[in-house]
C-alpha positions as CSV (number, residue, x, y, z in Angstrom):
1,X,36.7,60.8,-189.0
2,X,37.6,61.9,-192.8
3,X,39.8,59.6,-194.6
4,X,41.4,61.5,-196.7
5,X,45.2,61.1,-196.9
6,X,47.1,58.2,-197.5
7,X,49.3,58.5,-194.3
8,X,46.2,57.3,-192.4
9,X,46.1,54.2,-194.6
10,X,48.2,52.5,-192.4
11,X,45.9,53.3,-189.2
12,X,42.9,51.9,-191.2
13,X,44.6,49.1,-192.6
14,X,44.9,47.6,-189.1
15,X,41.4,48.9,-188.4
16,X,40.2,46.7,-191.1
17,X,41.8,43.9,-190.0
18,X,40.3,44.1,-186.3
19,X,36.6,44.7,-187.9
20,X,37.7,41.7,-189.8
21,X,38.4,39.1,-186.8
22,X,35.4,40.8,-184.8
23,X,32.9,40.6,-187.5
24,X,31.3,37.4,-186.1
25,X,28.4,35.4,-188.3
26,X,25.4,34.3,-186.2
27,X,23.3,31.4,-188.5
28,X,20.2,32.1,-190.3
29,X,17.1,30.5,-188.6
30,X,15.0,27.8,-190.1
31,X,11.2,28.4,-190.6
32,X,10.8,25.6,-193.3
33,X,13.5,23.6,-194.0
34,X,12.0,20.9,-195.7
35,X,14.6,18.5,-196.2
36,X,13.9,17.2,-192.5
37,X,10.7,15.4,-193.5
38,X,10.7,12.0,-195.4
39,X,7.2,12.2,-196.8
40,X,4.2,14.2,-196.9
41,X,2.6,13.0,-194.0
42,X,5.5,13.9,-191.7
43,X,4.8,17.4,-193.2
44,X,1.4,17.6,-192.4
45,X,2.1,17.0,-188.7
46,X,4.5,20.5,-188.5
47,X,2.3,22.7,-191.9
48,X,-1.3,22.8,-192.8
49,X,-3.4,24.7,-195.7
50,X,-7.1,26.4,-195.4
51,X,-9.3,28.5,-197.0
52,X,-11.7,28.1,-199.8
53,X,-8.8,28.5,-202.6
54,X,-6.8,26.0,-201.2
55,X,-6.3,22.5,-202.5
56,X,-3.6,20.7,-201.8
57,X,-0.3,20.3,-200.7
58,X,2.8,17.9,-200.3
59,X,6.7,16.8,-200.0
60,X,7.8,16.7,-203.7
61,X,11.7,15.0,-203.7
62,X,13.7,15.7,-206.9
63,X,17.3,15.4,-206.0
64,X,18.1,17.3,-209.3
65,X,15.5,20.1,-209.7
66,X,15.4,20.8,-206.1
67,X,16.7,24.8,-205.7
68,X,18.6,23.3,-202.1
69,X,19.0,19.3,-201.3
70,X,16.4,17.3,-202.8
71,X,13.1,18.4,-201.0
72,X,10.4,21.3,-201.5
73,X,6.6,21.7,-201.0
74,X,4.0,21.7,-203.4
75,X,1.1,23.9,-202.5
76,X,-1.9,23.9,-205.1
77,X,-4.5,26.5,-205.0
78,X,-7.5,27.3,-207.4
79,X,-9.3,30.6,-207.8
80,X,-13.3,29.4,-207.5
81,X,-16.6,29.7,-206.9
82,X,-16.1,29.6,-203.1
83,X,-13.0,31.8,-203.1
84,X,-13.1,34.8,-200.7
85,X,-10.1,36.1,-200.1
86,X,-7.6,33.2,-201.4
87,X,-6.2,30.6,-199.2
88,X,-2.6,30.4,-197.1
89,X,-0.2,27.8,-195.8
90,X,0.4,27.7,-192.3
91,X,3.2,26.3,-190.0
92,X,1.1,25.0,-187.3
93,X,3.7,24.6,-184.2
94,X,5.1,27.4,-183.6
95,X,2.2,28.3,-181.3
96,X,3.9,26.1,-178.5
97,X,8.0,26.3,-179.4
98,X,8.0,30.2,-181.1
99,X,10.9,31.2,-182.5
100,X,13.2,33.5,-181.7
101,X,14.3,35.0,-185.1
102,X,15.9,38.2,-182.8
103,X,19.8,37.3,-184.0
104,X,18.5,36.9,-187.8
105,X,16.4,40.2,-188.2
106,X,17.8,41.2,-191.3
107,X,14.9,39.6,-193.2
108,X,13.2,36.3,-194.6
109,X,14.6,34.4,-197.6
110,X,13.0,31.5,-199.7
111,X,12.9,29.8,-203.1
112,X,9.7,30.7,-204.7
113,X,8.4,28.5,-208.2
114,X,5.3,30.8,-209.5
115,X,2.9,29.4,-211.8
116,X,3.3,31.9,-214.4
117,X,-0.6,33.6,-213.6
118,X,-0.7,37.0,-212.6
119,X,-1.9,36.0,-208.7
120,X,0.7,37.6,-205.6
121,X,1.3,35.6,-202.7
122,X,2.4,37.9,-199.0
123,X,4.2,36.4,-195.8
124,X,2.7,36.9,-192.8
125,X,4.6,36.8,-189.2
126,X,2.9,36.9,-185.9
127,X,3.4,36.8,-182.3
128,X,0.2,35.9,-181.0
129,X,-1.5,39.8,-180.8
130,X,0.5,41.9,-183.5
131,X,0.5,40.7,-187.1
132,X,3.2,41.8,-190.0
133,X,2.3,40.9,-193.6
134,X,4.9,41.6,-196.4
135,X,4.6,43.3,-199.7
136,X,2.7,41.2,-202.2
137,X,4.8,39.0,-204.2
138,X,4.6,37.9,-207.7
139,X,3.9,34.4,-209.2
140,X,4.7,35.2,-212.7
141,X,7.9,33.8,-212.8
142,X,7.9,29.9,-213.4
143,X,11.8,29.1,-212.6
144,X,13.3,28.6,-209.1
145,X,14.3,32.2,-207.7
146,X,15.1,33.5,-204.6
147,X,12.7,35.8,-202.8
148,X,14.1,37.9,-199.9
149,X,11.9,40.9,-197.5
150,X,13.8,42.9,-195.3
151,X,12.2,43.3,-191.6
152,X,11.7,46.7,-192.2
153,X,8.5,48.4,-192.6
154,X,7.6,49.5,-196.0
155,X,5.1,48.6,-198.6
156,X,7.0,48.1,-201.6
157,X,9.7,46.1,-200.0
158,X,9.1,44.7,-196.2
159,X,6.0,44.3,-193.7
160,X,3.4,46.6,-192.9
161,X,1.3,46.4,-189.4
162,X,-0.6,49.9,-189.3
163,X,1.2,52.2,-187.4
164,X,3.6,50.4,-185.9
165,X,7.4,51.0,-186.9
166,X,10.7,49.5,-187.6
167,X,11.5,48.8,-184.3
168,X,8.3,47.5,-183.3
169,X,9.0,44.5,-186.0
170,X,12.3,44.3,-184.8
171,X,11.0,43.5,-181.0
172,X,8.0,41.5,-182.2
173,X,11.4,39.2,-184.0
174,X,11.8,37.9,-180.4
175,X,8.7,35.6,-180.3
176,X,7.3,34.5,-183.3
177,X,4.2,32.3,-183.0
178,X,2.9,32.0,-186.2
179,X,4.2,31.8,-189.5
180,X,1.7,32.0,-193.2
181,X,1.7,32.5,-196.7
182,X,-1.2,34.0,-198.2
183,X,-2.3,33.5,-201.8
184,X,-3.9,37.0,-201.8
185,X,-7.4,37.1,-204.0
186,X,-6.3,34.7,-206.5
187,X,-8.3,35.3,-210.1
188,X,-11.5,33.5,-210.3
189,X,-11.0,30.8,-213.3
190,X,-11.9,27.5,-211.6
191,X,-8.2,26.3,-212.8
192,X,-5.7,24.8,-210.1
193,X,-2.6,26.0,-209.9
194,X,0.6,24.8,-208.4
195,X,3.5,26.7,-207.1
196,X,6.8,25.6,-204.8
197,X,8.4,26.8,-202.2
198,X,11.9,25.4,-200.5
199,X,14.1,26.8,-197.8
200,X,12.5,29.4,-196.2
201,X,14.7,31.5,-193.9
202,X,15.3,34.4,-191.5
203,X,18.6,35.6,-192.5
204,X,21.3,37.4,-190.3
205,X,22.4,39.2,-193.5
206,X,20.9,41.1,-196.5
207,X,22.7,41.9,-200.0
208,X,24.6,44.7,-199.8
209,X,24.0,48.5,-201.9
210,X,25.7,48.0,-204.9
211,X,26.8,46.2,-208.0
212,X,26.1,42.7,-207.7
213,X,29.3,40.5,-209.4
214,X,28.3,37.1,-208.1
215,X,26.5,35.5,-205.1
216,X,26.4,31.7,-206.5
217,X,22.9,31.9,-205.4
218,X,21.6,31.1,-209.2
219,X,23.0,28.2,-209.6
220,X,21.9,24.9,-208.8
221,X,24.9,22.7,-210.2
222,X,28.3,22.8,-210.0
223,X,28.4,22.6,-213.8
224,X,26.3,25.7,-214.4
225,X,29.0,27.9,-212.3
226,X,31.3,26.2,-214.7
227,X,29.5,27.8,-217.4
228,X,30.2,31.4,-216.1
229,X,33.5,30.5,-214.3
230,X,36.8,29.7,-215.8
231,X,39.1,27.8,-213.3
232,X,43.0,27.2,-214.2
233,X,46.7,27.7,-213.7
234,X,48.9,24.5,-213.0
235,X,47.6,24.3,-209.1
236,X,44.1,24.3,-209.3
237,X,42.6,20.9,-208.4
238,X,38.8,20.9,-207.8
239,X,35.6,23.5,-207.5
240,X,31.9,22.7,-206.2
241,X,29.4,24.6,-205.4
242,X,27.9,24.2,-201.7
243,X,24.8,24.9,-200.6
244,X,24.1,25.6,-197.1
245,X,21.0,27.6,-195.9
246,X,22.0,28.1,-191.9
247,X,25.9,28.3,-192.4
248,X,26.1,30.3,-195.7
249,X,27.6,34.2,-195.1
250,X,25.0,35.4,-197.2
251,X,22.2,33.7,-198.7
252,X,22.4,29.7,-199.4
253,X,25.0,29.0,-201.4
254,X,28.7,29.7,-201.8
255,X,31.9,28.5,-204.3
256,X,34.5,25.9,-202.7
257,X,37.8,26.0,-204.5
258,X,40.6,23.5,-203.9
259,X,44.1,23.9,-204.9
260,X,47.2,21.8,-204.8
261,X,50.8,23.6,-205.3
262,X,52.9,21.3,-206.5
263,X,56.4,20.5,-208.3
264,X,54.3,21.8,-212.0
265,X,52.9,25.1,-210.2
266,X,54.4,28.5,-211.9
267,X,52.9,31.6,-210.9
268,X,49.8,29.6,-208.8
269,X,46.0,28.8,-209.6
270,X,43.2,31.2,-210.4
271,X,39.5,31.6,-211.6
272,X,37.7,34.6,-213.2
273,X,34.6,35.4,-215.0
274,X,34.5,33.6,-218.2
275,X,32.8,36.7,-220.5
276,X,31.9,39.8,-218.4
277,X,30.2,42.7,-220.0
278,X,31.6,46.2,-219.6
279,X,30.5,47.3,-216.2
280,X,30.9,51.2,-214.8
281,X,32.3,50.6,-211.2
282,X,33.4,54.6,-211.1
283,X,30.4,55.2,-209.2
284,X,30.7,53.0,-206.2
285,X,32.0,54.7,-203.3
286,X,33.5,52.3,-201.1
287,X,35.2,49.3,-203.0
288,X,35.3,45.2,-203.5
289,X,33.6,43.1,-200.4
290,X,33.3,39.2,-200.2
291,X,32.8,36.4,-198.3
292,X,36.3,34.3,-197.4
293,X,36.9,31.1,-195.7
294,X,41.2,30.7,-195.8
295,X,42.8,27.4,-195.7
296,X,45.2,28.3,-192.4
297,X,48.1,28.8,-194.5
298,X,50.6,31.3,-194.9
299,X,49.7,32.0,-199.0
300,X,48.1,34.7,-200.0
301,X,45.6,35.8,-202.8
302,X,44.9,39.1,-205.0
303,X,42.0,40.5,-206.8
304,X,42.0,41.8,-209.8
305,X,40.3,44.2,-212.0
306,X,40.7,44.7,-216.0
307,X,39.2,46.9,-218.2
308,X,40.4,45.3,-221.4
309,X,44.4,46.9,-221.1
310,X,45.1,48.4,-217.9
311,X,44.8,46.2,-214.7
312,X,44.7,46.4,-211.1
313,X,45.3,44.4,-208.3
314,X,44.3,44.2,-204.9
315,X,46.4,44.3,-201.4
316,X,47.7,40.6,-200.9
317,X,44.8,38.9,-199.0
318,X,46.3,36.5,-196.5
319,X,44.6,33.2,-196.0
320,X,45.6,32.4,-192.3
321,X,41.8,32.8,-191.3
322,X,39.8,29.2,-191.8
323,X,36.4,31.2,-190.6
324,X,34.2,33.0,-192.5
325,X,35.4,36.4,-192.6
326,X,34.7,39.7,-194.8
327,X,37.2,41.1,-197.4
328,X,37.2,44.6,-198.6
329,X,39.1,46.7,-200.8
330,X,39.0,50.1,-201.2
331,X,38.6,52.0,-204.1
332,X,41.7,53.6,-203.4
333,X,45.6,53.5,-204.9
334,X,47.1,51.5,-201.8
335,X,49.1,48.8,-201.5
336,X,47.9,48.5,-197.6
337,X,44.3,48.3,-198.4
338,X,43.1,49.1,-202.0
339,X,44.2,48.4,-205.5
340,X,47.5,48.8,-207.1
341,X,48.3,49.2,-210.6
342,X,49.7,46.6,-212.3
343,X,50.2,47.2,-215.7
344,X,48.3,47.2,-219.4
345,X,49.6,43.7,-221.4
346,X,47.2,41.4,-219.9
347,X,48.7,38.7,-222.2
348,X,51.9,38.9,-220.4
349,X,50.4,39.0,-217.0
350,X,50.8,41.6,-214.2
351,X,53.8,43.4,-213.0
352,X,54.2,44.7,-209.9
353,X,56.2,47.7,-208.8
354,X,57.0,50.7,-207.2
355,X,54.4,52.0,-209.3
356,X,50.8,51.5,-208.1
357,X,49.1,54.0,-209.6
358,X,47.0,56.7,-208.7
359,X,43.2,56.9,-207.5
360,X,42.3,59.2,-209.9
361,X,43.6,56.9,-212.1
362,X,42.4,54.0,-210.7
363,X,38.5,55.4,-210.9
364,X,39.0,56.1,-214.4
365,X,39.8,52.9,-215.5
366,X,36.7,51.5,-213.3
367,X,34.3,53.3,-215.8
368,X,34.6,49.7,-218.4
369,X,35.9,47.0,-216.2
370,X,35.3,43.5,-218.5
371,X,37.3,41.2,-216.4
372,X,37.8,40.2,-212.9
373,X,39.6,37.3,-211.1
374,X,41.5,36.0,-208.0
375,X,44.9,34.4,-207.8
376,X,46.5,32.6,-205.8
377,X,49.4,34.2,-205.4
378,X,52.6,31.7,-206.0
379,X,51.7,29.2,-202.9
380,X,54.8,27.3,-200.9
381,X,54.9,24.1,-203.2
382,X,54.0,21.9,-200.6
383,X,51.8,19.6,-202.5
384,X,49.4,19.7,-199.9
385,X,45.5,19.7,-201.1
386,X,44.1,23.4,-199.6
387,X,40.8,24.4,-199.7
388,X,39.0,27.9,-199.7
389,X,35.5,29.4,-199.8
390,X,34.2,32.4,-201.6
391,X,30.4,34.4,-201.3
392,X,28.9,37.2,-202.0
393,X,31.0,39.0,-204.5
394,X,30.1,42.8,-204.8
395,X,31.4,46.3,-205.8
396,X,29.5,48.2,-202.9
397,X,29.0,51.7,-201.7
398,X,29.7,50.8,-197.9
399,X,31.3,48.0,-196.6
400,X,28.7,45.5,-194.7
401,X,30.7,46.0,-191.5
402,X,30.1,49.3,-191.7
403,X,33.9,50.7,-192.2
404,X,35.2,53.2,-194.2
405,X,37.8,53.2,-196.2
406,X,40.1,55.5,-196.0
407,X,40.6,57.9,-199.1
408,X,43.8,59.5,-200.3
409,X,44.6,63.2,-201.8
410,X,44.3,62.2,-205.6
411,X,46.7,65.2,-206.4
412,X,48.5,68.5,-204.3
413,X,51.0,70.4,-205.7
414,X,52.0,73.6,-206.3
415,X,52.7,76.7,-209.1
416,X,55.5,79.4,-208.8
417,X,53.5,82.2,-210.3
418,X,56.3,85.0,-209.3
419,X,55.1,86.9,-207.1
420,X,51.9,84.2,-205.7
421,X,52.4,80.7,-205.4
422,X,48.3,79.2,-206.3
423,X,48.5,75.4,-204.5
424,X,45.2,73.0,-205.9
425,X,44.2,69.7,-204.3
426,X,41.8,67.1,-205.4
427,X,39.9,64.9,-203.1
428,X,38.2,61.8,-204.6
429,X,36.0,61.1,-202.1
430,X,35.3,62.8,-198.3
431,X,33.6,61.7,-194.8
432,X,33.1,64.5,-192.2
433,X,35.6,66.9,-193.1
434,X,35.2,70.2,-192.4
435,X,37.9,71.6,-194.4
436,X,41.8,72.8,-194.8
437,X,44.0,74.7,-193.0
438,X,46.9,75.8,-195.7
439,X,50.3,76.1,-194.0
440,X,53.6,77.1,-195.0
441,X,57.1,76.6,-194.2
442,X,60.2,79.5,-193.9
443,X,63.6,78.4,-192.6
444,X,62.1,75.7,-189.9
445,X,58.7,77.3,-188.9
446,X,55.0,76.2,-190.2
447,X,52.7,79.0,-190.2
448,X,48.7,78.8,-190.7
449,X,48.0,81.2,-194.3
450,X,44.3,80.5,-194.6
451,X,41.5,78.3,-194.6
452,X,39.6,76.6,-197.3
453,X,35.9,74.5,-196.5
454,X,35.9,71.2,-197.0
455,X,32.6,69.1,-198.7
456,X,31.6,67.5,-195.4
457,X,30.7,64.1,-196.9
458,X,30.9,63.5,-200.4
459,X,31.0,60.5,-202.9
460,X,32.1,63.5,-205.7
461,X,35.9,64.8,-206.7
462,X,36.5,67.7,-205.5
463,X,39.1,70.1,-206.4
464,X,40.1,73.1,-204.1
465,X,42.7,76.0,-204.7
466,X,45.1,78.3,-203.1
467,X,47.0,81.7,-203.9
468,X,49.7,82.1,-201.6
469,X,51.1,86.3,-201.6
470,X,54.9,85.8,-201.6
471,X,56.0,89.3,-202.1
472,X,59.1,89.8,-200.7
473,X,60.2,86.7,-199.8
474,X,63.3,86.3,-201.0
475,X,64.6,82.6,-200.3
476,X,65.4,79.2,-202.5
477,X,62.5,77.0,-201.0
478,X,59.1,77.6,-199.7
479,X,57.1,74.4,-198.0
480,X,53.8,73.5,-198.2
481,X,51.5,71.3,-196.4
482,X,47.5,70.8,-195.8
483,X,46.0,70.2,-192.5
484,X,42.6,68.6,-193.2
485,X,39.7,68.7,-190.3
486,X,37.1,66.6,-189.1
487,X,34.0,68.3,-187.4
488,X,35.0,66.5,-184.4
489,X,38.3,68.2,-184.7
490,X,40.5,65.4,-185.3
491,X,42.9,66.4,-187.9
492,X,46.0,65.1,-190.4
493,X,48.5,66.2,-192.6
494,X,49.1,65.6,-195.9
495,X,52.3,65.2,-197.5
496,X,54.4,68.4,-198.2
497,X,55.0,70.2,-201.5
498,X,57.5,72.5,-202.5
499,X,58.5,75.5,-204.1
500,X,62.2,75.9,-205.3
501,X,62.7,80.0,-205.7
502,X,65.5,82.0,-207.9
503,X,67.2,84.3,-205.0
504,X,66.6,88.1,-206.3
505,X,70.0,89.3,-207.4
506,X,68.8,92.7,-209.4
507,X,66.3,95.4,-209.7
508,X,63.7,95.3,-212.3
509,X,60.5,96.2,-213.4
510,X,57.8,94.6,-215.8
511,X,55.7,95.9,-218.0
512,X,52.1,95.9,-216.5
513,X,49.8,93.6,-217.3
514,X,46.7,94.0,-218.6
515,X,47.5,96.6,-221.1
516,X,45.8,98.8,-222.1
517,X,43.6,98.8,-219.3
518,X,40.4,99.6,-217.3
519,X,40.5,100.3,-215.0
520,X,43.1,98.2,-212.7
521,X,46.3,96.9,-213.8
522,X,48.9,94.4,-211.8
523,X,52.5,96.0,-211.9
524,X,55.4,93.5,-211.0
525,X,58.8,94.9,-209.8
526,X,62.4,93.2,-208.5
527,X,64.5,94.4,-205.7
528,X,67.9,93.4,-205.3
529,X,69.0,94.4,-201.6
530,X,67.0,95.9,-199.1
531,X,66.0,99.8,-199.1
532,X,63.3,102.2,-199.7
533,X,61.4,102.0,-202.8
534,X,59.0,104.2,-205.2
535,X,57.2,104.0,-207.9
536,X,55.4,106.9,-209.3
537,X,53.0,107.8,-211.7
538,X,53.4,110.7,-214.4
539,X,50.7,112.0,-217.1
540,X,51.9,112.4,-221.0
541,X,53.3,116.2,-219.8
542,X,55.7,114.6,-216.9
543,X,53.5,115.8,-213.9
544,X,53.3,113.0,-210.9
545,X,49.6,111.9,-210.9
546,X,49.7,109.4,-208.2
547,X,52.3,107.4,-205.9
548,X,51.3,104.1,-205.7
549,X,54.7,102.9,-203.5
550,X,57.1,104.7,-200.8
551,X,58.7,102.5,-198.4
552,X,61.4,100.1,-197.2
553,X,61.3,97.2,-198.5
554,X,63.9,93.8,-198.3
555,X,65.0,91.8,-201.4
556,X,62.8,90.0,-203.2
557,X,59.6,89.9,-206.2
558,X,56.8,92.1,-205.4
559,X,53.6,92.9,-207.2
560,X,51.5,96.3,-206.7
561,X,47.8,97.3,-208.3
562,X,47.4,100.5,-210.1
563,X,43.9,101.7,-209.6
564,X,43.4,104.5,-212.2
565,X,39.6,105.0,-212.0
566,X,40.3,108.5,-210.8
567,X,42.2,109.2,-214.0
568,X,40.6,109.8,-217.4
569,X,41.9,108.0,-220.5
570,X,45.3,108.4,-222.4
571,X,49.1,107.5,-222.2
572,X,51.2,107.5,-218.7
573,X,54.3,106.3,-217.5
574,X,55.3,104.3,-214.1
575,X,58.8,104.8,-212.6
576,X,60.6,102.6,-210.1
577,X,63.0,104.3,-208.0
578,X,65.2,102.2,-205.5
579,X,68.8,103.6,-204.7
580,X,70.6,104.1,-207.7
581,X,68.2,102.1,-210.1
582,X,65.5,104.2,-212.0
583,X,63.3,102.4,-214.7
584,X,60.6,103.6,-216.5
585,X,57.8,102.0,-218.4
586,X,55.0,103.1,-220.8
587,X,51.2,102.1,-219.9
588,X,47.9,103.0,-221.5
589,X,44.6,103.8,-219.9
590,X,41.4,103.1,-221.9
591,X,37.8,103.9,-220.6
């Protein structure tokens, strides 16, 4: 269904909320965790390496370097004489307990530490008869880094088995048997190499499409997110990062932030980026999404975006829900389920009010946000230590639930023009609509004018128009309203906009416009009360050339074309003729 106008915000707002307590988190699935062995001979029992550039391997504990806990595995390899086609490290017992990887098939995640050659490694899954290897994977880089391959197949970014397609891999997820990394043809030097891997995964979620803020998945310490993240106001009390590889919404690690409203607490606790560079946001189509465990409480929290002056802040995010749940906010002026403006003095803090902006405005000022931060939103003062998690912070084209947000009219109004009233509309985004029925309003009744198509789905503005005849209707108001529809045929309405008309109290006619002319003009006339009306024609010499009106017609502004292609150039004169009122204007034909 389109979401187009904000009377369906309400309807989506409580949609969101549902997808919210439904959207369940399964855990990712362990294929090496390697902080359950105490030494390197408990690892050999569950891993093995072979082939001819294989050395060695081992446990290596460093409870500071260690990307997760305080355990990875050391895998040395050399490219030599003997070397064929590399070497590969193998879990060896998943022959007799497979896994089941079928409620994490989003794809594998690891820590990989390269050696800084120019060698590629690839993962390889099997299930006994149908073997998937990934896309090769680099070993240039030398620092701890996350590597992550969907299950899908492609070359340049997933597994490949022949022929066999995405839902092939997907089935083959069910009962995995084997489990390898391949040092793929390794360069022939003679040297040994060493490179380590920790906390290998199949993950029940994958990073979503857009604009990555933060994930917490680069840091390793709690003091380097204090590098990037400022923490303050009178309530804060504590921050850590966590690092959890099955429990973790996304990826391994997440922020936990504790807070303490007390006697000394103002306006409540906060943290933002410390130094942001400008970042275009106008671009992403569906909004703000993270990761939120609440504290069970009845506070609430905000998001908000700067760009420098103006700023914007989200719908009040309640914090009742202690599971992990997804946040989203649309890129949308609504105080329901987007953004609302608050303000440009971002020394004096936000203000809130019956003003919230528009969307158009609001995408405008996403094209150099420089500052972004959440707030704790003045908490009960209950002195009470209250903790919250946060993961996965992203600006993202669709929501990872796979909602919609809904997406209000930017602008509708409309122009007295006289005798045509031209309505325009402006649509920021659109999902599935087919188009716009225009209607108006006289005395009490809606009536269907026309119909104007609609962009189907779009991530573009788009800006429609309207002329609307109102010839000889003579009242004070005219209503209008648009009726948007969905190819399935649901429909809404947007709000109404109207037009406040001068009753017609006497006769007139206007001079014709263009003039001189070529060969069409537009000829605009007044009648006060209803009756028959004229309007005539006459050469330079007085002789009638051509009637252009004879009939009844009731009070009100009219406009008539004069089509003088039949007539060759020079000077003529049009005369309107409606009971006792006769006027005459001057017009001139140039071919």
């Amino acid at each position: 269904m389109s979401k187009l106008f904000s009377t369906k915000s309400l309807f989506l707002f409580f949609a969101f909320l549902l997808a919210a307590s439904t959207f369940t988190f399964s855990q990712n699935i362990a294929i090496g965790n390697f902080e359950n062995f105490v030494n390197t001979d408990s690892l050999k029992a569950h891993w093995r390496v072979f082939g001819y550039s294989s050395l060695d391997f081992g446990l290596h504990i460093d409870s500071i370097n260690s990307p997760m806990g305080t355990r990875y595995l050391d895998y040395v390899y050399s490219g030599n004489d003997q070397t064929t086609w590399g070497g590969a490290l193998e879990r060896t017992d998943l022959a007799s307990a497979p896994l089941d990887l079928s409620t994490a098939n989003k794809g594998i995640e690891f820590y990989l530490k390269g050696d800084g050659t120019a060698n590629k490694i690839y993962v390889r899954l099997s299930n006994g008869t149908s073997n998937w290897a990934s896309n090769l994977i680099s070993l240039a880089d030398t620092n701890w880094h996350t590597v992550l391959i969907p299950f899908v197949v492609d070359t340049a970014n997933g597994f490949t088995n022949g022929s066999l397609t995405d839902t092939d891999l997907q089935n083959d997820l069910a009962n995995v048997t084997d489990f390898r990394i391949y040092i793929d043809h390794p360069a022939i030097d003679n040297i040994p190499y060493t490179i380590g891997v920790s906390t290998i995964y199949a993950m029940k979620a994958l990073p979503p499409d857009g604009i990555l803020i933060d994930d917490f998945e680069n840091y390793n310490l709690t003091s380097e997110v204090n590098v990037i993240w400022q923490f303050f106001g009178y309530a804060t009390a504590d921050y850590n990062l966590r690092k959890d590889a099955e429990g973790s919404p996304l990826g391994f690690k997440y922020l936990d932030y504790k807070y303490r409203p007390g006697s000394t607490t103002t306006w409540g606790s906060a943290f933002r980026i410390r130094a942001m560079d400008s970042t275009d946001m106008s671009g992403i189509k569906a909004g703000i999404e993270f990761y939120m465990k609440g504290d069970g409480t009845d506070n609430h929290l905000y998001f908000r975006l700067d760009n420098g002056n103006e700023m914007w802040a989200s719908y009040f995010i309640p914090l009742k829900d202690t599971t992990w749940h997804l946040v989203k906010i649309g890129f949308l002026a609504d105080t329901l389920v987007g953004f609302r403006y608050v303000g440009n003095d971002p020394n004096n803090g936000p203000v809130f009010s019956s003003n919230i902006g528009t969307t158009e405005e609001l995408l405008n000022h996403l094209k150099g946000i420089n500052g972004l931060r959440v707030v704790v939103d003045k908490p009960v003062k209950d002195d009470v230590l209250r903790d919250l998690n946060f993961d996965a912070f992203y600006a993202v084209n669709e929501f990872s639930d796979g909602t919609v947000v809904p997406v209000e009219l930017t602008s509708f109004n409309a122009v007295d023009l006289g005798t045509t009233v031209k309505l325009q509309w402006t649509t920021a985004t659109e999902t599935n609509n087919r188009g716009f029925e225009v209607q108006r309003k006289l005395n009490s009744k809606w009536e269907t004018l026309g119909f104007v198509n609609g962009q189907g789905t779009s991530t573009k503005s788009s800006t429609y128009s309207y002329k609307d005849n109102i010839s000889g209707i003579n009242t004070t108001s005219i209503s209008y309203r648009l009726r948007q529809i969905d190819f399935d045929g649901s429909f809404t309405y947007s709000n109404i906009v109207n037009v406040n008309k001068t009753v017609v109290h006497k006769y007139e006619l206007s001079q014709n416009y263009p003039n001189p002319f070529n060969p069409t003009t537009q000829i605009k006339y007044a009648v006060a009360k209803e009756g028959l009306v004229t309007i005539k024609i006459y050469n330079i010499l007085g002789k009638e050339v051509a009637t252009l009106l004879n009939e009844v017609k009731p009070a009100g502004n009219y406009e008539i074309k004069f089509d003088a292609s039949q007539l060759s150039s020079g000077v003529y004169f049009y005369t309107l003729h409606s009971g006792n009122f006769t006027q005459t204007k001057k017009l001139m034909l140039i071919k």
